[in-house]
N, C-alpha and C positions, 0 to 999 in steps of 0.2 A: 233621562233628565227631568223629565214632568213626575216622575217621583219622588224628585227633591223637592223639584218646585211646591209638589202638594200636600208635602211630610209635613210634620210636624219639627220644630227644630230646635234644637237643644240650647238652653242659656246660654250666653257669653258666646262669643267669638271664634269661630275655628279657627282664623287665621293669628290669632294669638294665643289658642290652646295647645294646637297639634304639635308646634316647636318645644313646650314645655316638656311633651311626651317623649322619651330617649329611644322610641323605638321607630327611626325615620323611616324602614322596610312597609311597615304598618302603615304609617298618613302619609307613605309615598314624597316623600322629604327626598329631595338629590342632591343639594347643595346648601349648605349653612354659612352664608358668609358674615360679616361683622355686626350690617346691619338689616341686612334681607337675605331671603331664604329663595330656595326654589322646590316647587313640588310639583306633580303630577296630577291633576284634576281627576276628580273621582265618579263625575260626569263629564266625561269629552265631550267636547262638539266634534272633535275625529281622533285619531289615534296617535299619541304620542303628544296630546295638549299639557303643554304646561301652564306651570302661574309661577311668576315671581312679585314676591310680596313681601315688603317691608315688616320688620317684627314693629317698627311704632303703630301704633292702630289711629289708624288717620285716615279721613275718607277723599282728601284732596290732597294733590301736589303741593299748594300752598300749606298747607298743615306740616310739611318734612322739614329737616336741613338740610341745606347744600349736599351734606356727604350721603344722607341717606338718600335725596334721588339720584348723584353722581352714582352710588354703587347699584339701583335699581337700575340705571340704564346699561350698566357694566354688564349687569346678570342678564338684560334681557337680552345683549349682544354675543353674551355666552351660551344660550341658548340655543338662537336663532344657529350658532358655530355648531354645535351639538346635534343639535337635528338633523342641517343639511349632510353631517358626516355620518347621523348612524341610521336616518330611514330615508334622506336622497329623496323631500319633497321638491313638488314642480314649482311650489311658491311655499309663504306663510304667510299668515292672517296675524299680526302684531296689535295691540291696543289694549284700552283702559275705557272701562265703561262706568261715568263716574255720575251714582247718583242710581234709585229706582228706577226714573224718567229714561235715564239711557239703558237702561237693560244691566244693571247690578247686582245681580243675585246678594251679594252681600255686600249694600252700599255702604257702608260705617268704614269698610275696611279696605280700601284701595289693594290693587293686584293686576298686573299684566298679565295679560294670557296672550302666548304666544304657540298659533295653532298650526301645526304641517300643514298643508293642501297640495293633493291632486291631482292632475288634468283628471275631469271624471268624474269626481268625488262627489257627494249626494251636497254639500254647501251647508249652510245653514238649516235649508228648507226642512230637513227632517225635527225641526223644533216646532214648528206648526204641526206636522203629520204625525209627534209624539213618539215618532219610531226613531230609531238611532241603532245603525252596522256598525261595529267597532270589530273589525279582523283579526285583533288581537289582544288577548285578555292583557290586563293590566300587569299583572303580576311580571307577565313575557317582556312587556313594554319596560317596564324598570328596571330590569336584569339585561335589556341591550341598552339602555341607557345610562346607566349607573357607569361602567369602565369609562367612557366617555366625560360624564362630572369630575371622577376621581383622577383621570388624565391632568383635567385643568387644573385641580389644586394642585399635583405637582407642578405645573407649571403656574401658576398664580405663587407659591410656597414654595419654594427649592430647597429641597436639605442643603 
């Protein structure tokens, strides 16, 4: 994580570029809905962190419409359904870090991160100690997540 923190980093927005890109395997994209999306963070704070993030690029709640937080809060509920069913955390860590001041990595562009945890688990703390265990590569993490998203759009969408 401290090697995003201390990169260098590319113009414009990832949270309204990676969507443009049609290869969701790639920016770990799992769900596209009308008006927010869900993807997999590319620095976890643990294994199996998501982010659900509106495609309007807005750094506050008050900046959205009605429908675009009604379906942020939909995806974050779909998620939080998703996780407990495919990696069986003890809790999760839910929220919006809104602004540099709260801990924003990319404050322009509002996103929920909604993190497994647990019993055990090394917490936050390994962001001051610069070290970060992640049990399982990404790639692994997407491919038991993925049937799981694809589930709910049938069910969200029924032929």
């Amino acid at each position: 994580r401290m090697t995003y923190i201390l990169s260098d980093k590319p113009p414009g927005c990832i949270f309204c570029e990676k969507p443009r890109i049609q290869d969701d395997a790639q920016n770990l994209i799992l769900w596209r809905g009308q008006t927010a999306f869900v993807m997999m963070n590319r620095y976890p704070y643990n294994n199996g962190h998501l982010m659900v993030v509106p495609h309007a690029h807005a750094a506050s709640l008050t900046d959205m419409e009605p429908a675009q937080r009604a379906e942020l809060g939909e995806l974050t509920m779909r998620c939080e359904q998703v996780l407990r069913q495919a990696m069986r955390p003890d809790g999760l860590n839910i929220g919006l870090n809104l602004g540099s001041a709260a801990g924003a990595g990319i404050a322009e562009h509002l996103h929920v991160h909604v993190v497994p945890r647990w019993d055990g688990d090394t917490s936050y703390m390994t962001v001051v100690g610069e070290v970060r265990v992640i049990p399982q590569h990404l790639g692994d993490t997407y491919a038991l997540l993925m049937p799981y998203f694809q589930a709910l759009c049938q069910e969200a969408h029924p032929a």
